[in-house]
N, C-alpha and C positions, 0 to 999 in steps of 0.2 A: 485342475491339471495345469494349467497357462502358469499357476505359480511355483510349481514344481520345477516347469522348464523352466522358467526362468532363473531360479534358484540355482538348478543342475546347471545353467550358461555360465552362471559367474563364478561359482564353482572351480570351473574348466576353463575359463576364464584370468582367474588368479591364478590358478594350478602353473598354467602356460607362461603366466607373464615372469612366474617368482624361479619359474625355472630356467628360463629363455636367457641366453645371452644378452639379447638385447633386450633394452628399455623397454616399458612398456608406458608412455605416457595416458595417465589420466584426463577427462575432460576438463578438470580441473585447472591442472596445471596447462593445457591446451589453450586454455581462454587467458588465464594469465600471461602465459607467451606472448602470445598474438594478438593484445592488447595494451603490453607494455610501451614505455615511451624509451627509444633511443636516440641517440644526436641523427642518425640517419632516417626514420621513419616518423621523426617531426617533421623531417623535408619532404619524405613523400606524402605525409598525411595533406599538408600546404595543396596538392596539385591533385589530389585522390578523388576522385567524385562522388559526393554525398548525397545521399536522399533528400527534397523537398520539406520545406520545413512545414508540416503540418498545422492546422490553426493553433492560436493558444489558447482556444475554450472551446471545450467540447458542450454541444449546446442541443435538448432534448425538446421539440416544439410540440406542440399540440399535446402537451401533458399535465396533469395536476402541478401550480406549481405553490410550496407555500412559504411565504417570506418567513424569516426569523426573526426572533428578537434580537434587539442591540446582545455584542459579545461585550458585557459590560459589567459581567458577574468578581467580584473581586474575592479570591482567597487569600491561601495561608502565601505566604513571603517566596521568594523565588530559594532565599539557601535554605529555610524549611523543606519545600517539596523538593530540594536535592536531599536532604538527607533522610527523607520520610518514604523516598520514590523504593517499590519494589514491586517485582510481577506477581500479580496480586492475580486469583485465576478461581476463587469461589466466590458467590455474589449470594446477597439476599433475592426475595421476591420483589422488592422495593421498585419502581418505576423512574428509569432517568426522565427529566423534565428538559421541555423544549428550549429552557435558558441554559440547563448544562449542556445539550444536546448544539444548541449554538453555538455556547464557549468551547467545544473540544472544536466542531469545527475550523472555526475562527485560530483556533489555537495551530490546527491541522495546516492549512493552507489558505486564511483570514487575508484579505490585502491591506498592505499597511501604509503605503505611498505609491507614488508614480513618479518615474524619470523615462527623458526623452521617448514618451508615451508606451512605456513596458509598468504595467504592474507588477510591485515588488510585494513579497508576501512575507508568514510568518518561519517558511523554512527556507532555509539558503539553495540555490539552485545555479548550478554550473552554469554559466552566460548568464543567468536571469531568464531560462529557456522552460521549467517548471514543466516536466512532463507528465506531472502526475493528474490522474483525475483521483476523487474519493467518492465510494459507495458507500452507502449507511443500510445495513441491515436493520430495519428497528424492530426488534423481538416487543420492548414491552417500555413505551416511550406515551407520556403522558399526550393526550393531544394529537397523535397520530394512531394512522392505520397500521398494521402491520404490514412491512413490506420492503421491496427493496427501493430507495432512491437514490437521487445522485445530488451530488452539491455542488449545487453554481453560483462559484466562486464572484464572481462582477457583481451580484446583487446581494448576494449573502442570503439566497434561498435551497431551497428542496423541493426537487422534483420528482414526484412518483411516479417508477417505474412500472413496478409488479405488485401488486395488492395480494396481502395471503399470507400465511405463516411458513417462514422456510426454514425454522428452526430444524427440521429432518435431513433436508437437504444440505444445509450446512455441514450438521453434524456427520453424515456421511461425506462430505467432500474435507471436510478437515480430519478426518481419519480418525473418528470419535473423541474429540477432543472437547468434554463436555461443557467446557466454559464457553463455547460457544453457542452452547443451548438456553445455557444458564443467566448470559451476561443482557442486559434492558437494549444494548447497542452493538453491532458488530462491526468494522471499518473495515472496508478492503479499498488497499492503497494497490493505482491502477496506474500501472505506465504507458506511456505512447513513446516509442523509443525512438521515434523520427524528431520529437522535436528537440532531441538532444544529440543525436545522431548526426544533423543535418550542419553542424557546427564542429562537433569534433570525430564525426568518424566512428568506428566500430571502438575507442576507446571513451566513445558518451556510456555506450553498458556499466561500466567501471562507475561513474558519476551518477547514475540512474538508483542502483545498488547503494552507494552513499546516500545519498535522495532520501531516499523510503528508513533510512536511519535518523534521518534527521527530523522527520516527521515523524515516525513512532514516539522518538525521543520529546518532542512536543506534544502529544498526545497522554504519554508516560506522566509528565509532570502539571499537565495542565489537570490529568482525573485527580493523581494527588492532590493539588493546592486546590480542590474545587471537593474533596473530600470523598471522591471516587474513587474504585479500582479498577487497575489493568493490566491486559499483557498482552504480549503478540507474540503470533503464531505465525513459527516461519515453515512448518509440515504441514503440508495438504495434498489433496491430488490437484493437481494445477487446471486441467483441463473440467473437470469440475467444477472448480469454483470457477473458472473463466466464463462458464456456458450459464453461472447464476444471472452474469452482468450482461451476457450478449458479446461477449467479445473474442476477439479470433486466437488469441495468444500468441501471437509474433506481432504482428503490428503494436499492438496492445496487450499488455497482461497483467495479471494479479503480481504483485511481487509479495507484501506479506499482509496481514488480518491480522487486526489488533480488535479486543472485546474489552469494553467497557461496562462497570457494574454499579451498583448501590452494594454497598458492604454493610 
């Protein structure tokens, strides 16, 4: 019934808005708005007060933790997996292995240097502020348990969170979207929006959303030139897959889940 009503609201809804003299603004374009940069609200953003900048590694103690190997795997050419790259969304039964399983990492959010003591990584990030954390669903991963963990980043390990198979619960939080069942690895790219926030304002959201493109996008062509498949999924129920990872969804939250396969 809930989805009935809710059906019959938007309905009544559009009815009203397409009929209505006035405007009827979307969320959408809401957030665009009032996000936008103008010569005036770069001067107020200057004196606006920001949230705390939160740490920059989220860090899990007293947990399984298990180092990786060197990211040190070499494939196909960088303009090959541009012109090879596509979302690729059926997998074999085949098992990804702990070195591909590194390299996409590594590929994801790897550090690559350090200045004026900020770790620089392998996706670009507004200030060099890297709000993202990454979870590894591992369905069917050589050498590991089935389970959910998380990747810390400083050492270049993995830490277990949840022991178990959640290939169900995925699949019901991504709104059956069976390559999520199917794929050996699942990524869910996870934002903390304070530590981008805390810098520019309600216009870090904007940057954050960039983020999580640039890291799929590494992700995308690291499974190609490593002879894998992928794709990312930007449909799910949000608050779902939020409560896979423990997390609250406004402080922190899923932004999109990309699966990686053997093909």
């Amino acid at each position: 019934m809930s989805i009935f009503y809710n059906l019959l609201f938007l309905s009544v809804s559009f009815i009203f808005c397409t009929s209505s003299i006035a405007y009827c603004e979307t969320i959408g374009e809401r957030f665009h708005r009032e996000t936008k940069h103008t010569r005036v609200q770069v001067l107020k953003d200057l004196i606006a007060p920001k949230p705390p900048k939160p740490s920059d590694f989220k860090e899990y103690t007293n947990k399984p933790k298990i180092k990786l190997p060197p990211a040190d795997f070499r494939g196909i050419s960088f303009e090959d997996a541009l012109l090879k790259r596509r979302s690729i969304r059926e997998y074999s039964k085949g098992a990804i292995t702990l070195r591909e399983l590194s390299q996409l990492l590594f590929s994801a959010q790897g550090i690559t240097g350090k200045i004026y003591g900020t770790y620089l990584r392998t996706a670009p990030s507004a200030g060099a502020l890297y709000p993202f954390e990454i979870y590894v669903i591992a369905n069917n991963v050589e050498q590991l348990k089935q389970g959910i963990y998380h990747y810390s980043v400083r050492d270049h390990s993995i830490v277990l969170l949840k022991e178990g198979d959640f290939k169900k619960d995925l699949l019901k939080a991504s709104i059956d979207q069976e390559m999520v069942r199917d794929a050996g690895v699942v990524f869910l790219l996870s934002a903390i929006f304070d530590r981008t926030r805390s810098k520019y304002g309600e216009r870090g959201y904007r940057y954050v959303y960039m983020e999580a493109g640039h890291i799929s996008q590494n992700l995308y062509l690291q499974a190609t030139s490593i002879g894998l498949g992928s794709t990312v999924i930007g449909a799910f129920f949000d608050d779902d897959i939020n409560r896979l990872i423990d997390v609250d969804g406004k402080k922190e939250a899923v932004i999109a889940v990309q699966t990686v396969g053997k093909l």
